[in-house]
C-alpha positions, -999 to +999 in steps of 0.1 A: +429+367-591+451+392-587+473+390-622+495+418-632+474+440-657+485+459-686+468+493-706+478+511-728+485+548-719+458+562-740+429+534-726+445+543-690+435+581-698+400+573-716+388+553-687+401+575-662+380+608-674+350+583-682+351+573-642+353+610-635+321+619-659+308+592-649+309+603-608+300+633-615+270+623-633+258+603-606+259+578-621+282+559-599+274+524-607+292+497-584+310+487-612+329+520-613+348+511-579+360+478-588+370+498-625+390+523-604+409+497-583+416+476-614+433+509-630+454+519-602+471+482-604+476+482-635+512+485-654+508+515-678+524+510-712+527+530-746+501+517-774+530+504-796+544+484-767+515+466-755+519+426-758+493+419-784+478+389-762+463+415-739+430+432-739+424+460-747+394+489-752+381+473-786+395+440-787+374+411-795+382+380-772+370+346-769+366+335-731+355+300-722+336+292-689+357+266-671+323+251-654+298+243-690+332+244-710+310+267-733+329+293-753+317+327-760+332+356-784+331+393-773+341+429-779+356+449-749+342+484-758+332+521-741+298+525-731+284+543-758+293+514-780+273+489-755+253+463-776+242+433-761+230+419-797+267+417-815+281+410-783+297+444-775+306+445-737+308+478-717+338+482-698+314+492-672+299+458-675+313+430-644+331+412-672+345+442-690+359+451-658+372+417-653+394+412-687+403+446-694+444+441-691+442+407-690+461+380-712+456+351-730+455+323-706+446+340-677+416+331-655+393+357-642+363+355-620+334+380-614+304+375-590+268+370-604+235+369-587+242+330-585+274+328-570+308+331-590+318+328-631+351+321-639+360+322-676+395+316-691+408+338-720+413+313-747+423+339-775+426+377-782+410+374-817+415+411-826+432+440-805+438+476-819+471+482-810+486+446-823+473+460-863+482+498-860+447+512-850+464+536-823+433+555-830+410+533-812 
């Protein structure tokens, strides 16, 4: 699934000094690789230009796995935000690296220890930029 991805210039900047504090932590997690490769494909745009039916840090989505058909509701957020209970999803995470930059309708796929999910983004249900929160 190699769709075009867009962030915003400020996410682009964030997530590029968290890899780097992150590497130098040692705390090089696989998950920081496949974070890197996703930023350096992505289209980088200014926070007031950003389609607001793409993902971005702090937006709440609803995906839907295309196997069950179940749907699920999450928050794409930094990992000091993290919590599993309300559904707060590290970018760090396999599927926060998955959507980040993704649009509504798009399909994306992420290994798991039983083989491959593949969820469709049904809906960006809330996204910073799209109601002013630049600060985000």
């Amino acid at each position: 699934m190699n769709n075009t991805i867009y962030l915003t210039e400020q996410d682009y900047k964030r997530l590029i000094d968290l890899i780097q504090v992150q590497r130098q932590s040692n705390g090089a997690a696989v998950n920081i690789g496949k974070l890197g490769e996703e930023l350096k494909r992505a289209t980088i745009v200014a926070s007031e230009e950003i389609p607001a039916n793409v993902i971005t840090m702090n937006s709440k989505v609803q995906l839907k796995d295309l196997v069950s058909g179940k749907e699920i509701e999450i928050t794409l957020v930094y990992p000091k935000d993290a919590d599993i209970s309300t559904r707060k999803i590290s970018i760090f995470a396999p599927v926060g690296t998955a959507i980040i930059g993704c649009k509504e309708g798009d399909v994306v796929e992420w290994p798991v220890p039983s083989g491959t999910i593949n969820y469709k983004i049904e809906k960006v249900i809330y996204q910073p930029e799209a109601t002013g929160d630049y600060h985000l």
